[in-house]
N, C-alpha and C positions, 0 to 999 in steps of 0.2 A: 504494500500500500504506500501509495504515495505521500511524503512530510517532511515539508519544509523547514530549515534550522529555524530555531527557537529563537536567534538573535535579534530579527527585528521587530518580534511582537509588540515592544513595548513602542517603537517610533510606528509601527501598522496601526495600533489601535491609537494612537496621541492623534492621529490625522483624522483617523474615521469617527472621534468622537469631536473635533472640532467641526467635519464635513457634516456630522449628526444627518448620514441620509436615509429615505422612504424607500428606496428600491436600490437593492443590492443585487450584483451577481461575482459570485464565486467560481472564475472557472480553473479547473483542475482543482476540486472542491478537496481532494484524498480523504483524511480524516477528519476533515472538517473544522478544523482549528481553528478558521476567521471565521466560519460561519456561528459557529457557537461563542465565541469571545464578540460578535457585533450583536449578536441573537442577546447576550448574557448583558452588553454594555447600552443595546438601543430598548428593549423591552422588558429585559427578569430585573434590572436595575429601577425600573420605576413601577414594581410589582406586579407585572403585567406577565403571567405566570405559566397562563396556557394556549394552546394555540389558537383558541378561537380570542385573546383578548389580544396579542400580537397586531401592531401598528405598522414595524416594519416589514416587508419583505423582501426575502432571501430568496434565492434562487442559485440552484449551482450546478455548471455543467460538469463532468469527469468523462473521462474517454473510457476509461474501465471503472464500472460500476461496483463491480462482485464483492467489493470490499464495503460496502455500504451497511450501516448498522441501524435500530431502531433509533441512534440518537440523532443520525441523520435526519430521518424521518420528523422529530421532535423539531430540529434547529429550521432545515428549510422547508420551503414552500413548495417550492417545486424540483424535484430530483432532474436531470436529464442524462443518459447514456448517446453522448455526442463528440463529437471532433472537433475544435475551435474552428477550423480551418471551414468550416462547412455551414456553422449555425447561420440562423436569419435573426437578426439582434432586433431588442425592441430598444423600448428608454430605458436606462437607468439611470442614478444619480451618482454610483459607484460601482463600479468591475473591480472586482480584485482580481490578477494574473501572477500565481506566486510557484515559479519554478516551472512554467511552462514556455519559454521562450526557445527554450536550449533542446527543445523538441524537436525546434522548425528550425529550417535554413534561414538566412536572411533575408531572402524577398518575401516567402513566406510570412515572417515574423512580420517587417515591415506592412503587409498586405492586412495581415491580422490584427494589429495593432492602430490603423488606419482605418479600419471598416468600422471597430470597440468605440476609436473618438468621434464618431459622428454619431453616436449613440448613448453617451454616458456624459454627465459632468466631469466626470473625475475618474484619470483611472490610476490603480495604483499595480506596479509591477515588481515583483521581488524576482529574481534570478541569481542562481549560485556562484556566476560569474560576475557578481556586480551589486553596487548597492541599493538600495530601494530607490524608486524613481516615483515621483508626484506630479503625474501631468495634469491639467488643464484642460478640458476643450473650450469650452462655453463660454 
């Protein structure tokens, strides 16, 4: 199962709780670490506990799924068994993309990363070759 170092949770979530957004997507969700730490910091933080009281939503794609647990189920909205390279993006207000870069080549990535910005306020990229990135589009 896929999981990303521990290192930058603390500057991951310092941003997401200043970006404080309504629609999330998590892609290359693995064990689901941001989903549950923005689930844990946007909704169970202001005792909002079960899923029908949840304000945000979460959504998270994974290219392999089989590792998915009940707590998934708990954290996001919506599961998807998908390819970044392939989905049809809606809005969001935040993408997280954490260790999926190094998957794709660079047109790829570039291609990828370019379809997510016309789609998101905000996206944020973690990769094992590099430090966390905080884009912009909007």
């Amino acid at each position: 199962m896929g999981s990303s170092s521990n290192c930058l949770v603390h500057k991951m979530m310092s941003i997401v709780n200043n970006i404080k957004p309504g629609k999330v997507l998590d892609i290359g969700f693995g064990t689901g670490k941001y989903g549950y730490l923005i689930r844990e910091s946007c909704d169970l933080r202001e005792g909002r506990n079960t899923k029908d009281q949840f304000t945000v939503l979460i959504d998270g794609i994974e290219i392999d799924t089989r590792w998915a647990t009940p707590i998934h189920d708990f954290v996001y909205d919506n599961l998807y068994n998908a390819d970044v390279r392939y989905i049809k993006m809606i809005d969001y207000d935040l993408v997280i993309m954490s260790d999926i870069l190094e998957h794709l080549d660079k047109k790829e990535g570039f291609e990828v990363v370019n379809k997510i910005l016309k789609r998101c306020k905000y996206l944020l990229i973690q990769s094992p070759f590099g430090p966390l990135a905080a884009l912009s589009y909007r």
